[in-house]
C-alpha positions as CSV (number, residue, x, y, z in Angstrom):
1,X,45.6,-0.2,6.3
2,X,46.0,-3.6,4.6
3,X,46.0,-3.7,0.7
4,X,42.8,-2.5,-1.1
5,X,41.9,-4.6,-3.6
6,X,37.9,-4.2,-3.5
7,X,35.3,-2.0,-2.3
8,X,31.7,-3.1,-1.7
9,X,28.6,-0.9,-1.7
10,X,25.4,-1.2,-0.3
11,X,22.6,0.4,-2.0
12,X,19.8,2.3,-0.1
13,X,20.7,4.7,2.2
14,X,24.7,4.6,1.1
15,X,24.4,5.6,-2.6
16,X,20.7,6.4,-3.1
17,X,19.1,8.9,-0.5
18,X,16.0,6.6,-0.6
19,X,15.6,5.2,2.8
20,X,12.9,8.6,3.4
21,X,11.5,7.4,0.4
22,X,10.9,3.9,1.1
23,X,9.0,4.9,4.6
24,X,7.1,6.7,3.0
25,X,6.0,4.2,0.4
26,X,5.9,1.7,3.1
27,X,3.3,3.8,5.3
28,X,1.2,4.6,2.3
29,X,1.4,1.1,0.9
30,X,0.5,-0.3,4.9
31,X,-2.6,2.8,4.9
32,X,-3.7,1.2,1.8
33,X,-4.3,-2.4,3.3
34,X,-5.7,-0.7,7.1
35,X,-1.7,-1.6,8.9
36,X,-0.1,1.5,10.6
37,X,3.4,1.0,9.5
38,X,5.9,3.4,11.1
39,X,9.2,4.9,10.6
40,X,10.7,3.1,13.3
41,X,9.5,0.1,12.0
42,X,11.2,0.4,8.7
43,X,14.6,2.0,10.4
44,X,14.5,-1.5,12.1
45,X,14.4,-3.7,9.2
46,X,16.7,-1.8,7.2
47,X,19.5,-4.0,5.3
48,X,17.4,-7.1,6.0
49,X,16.5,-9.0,2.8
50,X,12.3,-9.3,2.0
51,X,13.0,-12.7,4.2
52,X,13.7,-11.2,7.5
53,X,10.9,-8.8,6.4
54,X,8.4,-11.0,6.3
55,X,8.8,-12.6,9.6
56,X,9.5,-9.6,11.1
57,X,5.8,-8.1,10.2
58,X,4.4,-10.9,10.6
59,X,6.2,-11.1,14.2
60,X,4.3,-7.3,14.7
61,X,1.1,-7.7,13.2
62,X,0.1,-11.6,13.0
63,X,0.5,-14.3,10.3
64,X,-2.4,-13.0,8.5
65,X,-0.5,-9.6,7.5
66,X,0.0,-9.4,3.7
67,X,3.2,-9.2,3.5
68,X,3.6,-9.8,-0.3
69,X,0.7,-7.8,-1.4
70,X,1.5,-4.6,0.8
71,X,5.5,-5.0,-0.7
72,X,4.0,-4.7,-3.8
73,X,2.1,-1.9,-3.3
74,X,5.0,-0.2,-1.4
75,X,6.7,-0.7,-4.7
76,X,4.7,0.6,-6.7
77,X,5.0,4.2,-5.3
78,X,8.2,4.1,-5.2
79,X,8.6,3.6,-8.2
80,X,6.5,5.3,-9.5
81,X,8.1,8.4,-7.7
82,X,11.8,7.9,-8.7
83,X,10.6,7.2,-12.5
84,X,8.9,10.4,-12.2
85,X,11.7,12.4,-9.6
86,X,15.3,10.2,-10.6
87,X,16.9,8.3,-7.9
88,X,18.2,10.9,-5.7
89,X,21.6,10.1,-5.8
90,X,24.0,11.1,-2.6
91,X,26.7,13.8,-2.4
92,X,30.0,12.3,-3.2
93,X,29.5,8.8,-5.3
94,X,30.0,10.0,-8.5
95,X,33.7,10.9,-8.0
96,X,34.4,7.9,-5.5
97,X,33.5,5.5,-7.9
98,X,35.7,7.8,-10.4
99,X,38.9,7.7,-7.9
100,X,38.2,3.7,-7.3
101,X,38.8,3.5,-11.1
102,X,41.5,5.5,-11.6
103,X,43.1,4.0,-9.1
104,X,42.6,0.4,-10.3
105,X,40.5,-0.7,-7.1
106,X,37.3,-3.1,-7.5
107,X,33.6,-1.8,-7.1
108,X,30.8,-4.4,-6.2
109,X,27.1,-3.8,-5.2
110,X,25.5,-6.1,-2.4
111,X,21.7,-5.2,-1.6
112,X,20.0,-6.6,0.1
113,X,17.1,-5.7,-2.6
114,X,15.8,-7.8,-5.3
115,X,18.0,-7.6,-8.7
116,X,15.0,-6.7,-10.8
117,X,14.6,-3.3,-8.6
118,X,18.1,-2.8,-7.8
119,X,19.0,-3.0,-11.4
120,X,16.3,-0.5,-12.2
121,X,17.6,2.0,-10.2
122,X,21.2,1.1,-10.8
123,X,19.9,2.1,-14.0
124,X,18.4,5.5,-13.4
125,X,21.4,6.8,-11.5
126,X,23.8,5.5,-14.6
127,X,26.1,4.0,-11.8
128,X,25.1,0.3,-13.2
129,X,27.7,0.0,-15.8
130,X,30.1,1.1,-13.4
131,X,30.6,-1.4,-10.7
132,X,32.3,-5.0,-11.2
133,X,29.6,-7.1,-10.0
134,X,26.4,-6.5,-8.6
135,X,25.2,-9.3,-5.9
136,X,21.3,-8.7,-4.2
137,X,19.3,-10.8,-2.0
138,X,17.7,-13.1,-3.5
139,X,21.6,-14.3,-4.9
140,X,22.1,-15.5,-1.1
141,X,20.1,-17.8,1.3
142,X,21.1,-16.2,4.5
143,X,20.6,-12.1,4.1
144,X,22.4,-9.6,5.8
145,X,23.0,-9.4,9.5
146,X,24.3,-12.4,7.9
147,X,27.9,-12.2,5.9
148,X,27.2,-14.7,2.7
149,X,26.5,-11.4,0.6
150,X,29.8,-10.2,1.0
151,X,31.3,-13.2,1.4
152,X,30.3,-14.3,-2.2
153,X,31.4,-10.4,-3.6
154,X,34.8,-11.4,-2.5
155,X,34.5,-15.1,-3.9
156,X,34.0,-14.0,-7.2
157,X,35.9,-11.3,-7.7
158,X,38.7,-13.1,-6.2
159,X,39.5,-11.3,-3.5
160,X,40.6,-11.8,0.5
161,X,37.9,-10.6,2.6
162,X,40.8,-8.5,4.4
163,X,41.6,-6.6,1.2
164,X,37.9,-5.7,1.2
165,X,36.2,-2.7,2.5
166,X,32.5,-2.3,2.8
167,X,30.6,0.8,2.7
168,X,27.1,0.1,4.4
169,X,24.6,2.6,6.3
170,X,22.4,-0.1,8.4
171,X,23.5,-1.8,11.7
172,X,22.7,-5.3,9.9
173,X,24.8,-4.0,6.9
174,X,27.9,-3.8,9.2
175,X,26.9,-6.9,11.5
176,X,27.1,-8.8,8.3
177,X,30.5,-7.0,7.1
178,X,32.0,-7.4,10.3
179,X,31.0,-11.1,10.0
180,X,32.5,-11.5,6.6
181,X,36.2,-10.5,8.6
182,X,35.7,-7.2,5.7
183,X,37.0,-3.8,7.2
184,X,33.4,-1.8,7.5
185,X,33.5,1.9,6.8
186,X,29.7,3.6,8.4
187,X,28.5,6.2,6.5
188,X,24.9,6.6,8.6
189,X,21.5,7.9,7.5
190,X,18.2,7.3,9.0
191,X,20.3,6.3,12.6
192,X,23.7,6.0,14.0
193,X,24.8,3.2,15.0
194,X,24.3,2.1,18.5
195,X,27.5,1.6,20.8
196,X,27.6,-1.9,20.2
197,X,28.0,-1.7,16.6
198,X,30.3,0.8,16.5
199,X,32.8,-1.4,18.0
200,X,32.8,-4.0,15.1
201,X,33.6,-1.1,12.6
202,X,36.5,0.2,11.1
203,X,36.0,4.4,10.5
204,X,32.7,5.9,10.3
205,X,31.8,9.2,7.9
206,X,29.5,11.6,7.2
207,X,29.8,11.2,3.2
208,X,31.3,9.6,0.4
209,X,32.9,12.7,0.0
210,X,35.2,12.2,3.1
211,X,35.5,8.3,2.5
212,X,37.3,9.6,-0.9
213,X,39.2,12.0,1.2
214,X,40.2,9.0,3.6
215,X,40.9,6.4,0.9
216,X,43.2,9.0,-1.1
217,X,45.1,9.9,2.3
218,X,45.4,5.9,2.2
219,X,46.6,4.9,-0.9
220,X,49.4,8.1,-0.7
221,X,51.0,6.2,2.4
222,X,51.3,2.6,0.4
C-alpha cells in the first residue's frame, strides 16, 4: 500500500446504520403525499446528492412529483426518530477514528447530505469534533457517482488523491472514489456491490472493525 496520509468517510450507511431508517421515512413521507416509494427505489439512489434525487423521481413518477415537499417530510421523521432513538452508530468507528489519530492519519467526511443535517447528526453521535474537515453536497456542483467530493477533501487538506483512502457503502460512493484515482475500501449495507463495481475497488469489509484490523496490518509493514 502507498502512503496513508488521509482517510475519507462517507456518512449513511458507513458510519451511521441509517440507510433502514431513511426508507422508512422515505415510504412514510411518499404515503403521506399518495406516492408508493419503495425500498428499491431508495437502495438505487443511495450516495446521490438531493440533485440526482430529484430527477431521478421525477424520472419515476412525472414532473409533477413533489419532490421538495415529500424530502421534507421524509425529514422530518427522521429526525424526529434519531432525536428521540440517537443515531445508531455502527460497530467499529469509535476506535478507527481513535487508531487514525493515534496514528497521525487525516479523517474527512464527504456526504452526499446537506451540511445542516449532516452536522446534526455528526452532532448526536459526538464524532463531529473528530474529523478534519467535513465536505457534503451542496459544497460541490457535480455529486457523487461523480468525484469533485473527494476531489475537493483531498484539495484542501492537501493531500495526493493516491495517499487517500475512501470508505463508502453505495456503488455511486465508490464510482465517484474510483473516479477521484482514491484507493476505495467497501464496507456494504443495504447491497453489495454488483460485479462491475467491484472491480474499481481496492478491499472490501464487513466492518470498520476489520478495516482497523487491515489498516493496522498496514501501517506495521511501512
Amino acid at each position: 500500500m502507498e502512503r496513508l496520509s488521509l482517510v475519507i468517510f462517507d456518512m449513511d450507511g458507513l458510519m451511521f446504520d441509517t440507510e433502514r431508517l431513511a426508507i422508512w421515512a422515505w415510504e412514510k413521507a411518499g404515503e403521506d403525499f399518495g406516492y408508493k416509494i419503495t425500498c428499491d427505489m431508495i437502495v438505487e439512489v443511495t450516495g446521490l446528492d438531493a440533485r440526482n434525487v430529484e430527477l431521478y423521481f421525477k424520472r419515476r413518477f412525472g414532473d409533477s412529483f413533489p419532490f421538495f415537499e415529500i424530502r421534507r417530510r421524509e425529514l422530518e421523521y427522521f429526525s424526529e426518530h434519531i432525536k428521540k432513538n440517537g443515531v445508531p452508530v455502527k460497530e467499529g468507528l469509535y476506535d478507527l477514528l481513535n487508531f487514525l489519530k493515534e496514528n497521525s492519519i487525516l479523517k474527512a467526511v464527504a456526504t452526499s447530505t446537506y451540511r445542516k443535517w449532516a452536522e446534526e447528526c455528526l452532532s448526536l453521535a459526538k464524532v463531529k469534533d473528530l474529523f478534519d474537515l467535513i465536505v457534503c453536497g451542496n459544497d460541490v456542483d457535480k455529486g457523487k457517482p461523480e468525484p469533485d467530493i473527494f476531489l475537493k477533501v483531498a484539495k484542501e487538506l492537501n493531500c495526493l488523491p493516491g495517499e487517500c483512502i475512501v470508505l463508502e457503502d453505495s456503488e455511486n460512493g465508490l464510482r465517484a472514489a474510483s473516479r477521484a484515482k482514491m484507493r476505495a475500501i467497501c464496507v456494504p449495507d443495504l447491497k453489495m456491490p454488483s460485479k462491475e463495481v467491484q472491480n474499481l475497488i481496492y478491499k472490501q469489509f464487513n466492518s470498520l472493525i476489520e478495516v482497523k484490523i487491515f489498516l493496522e496490518e498496514q501501517l506495521k509493514k511501512q
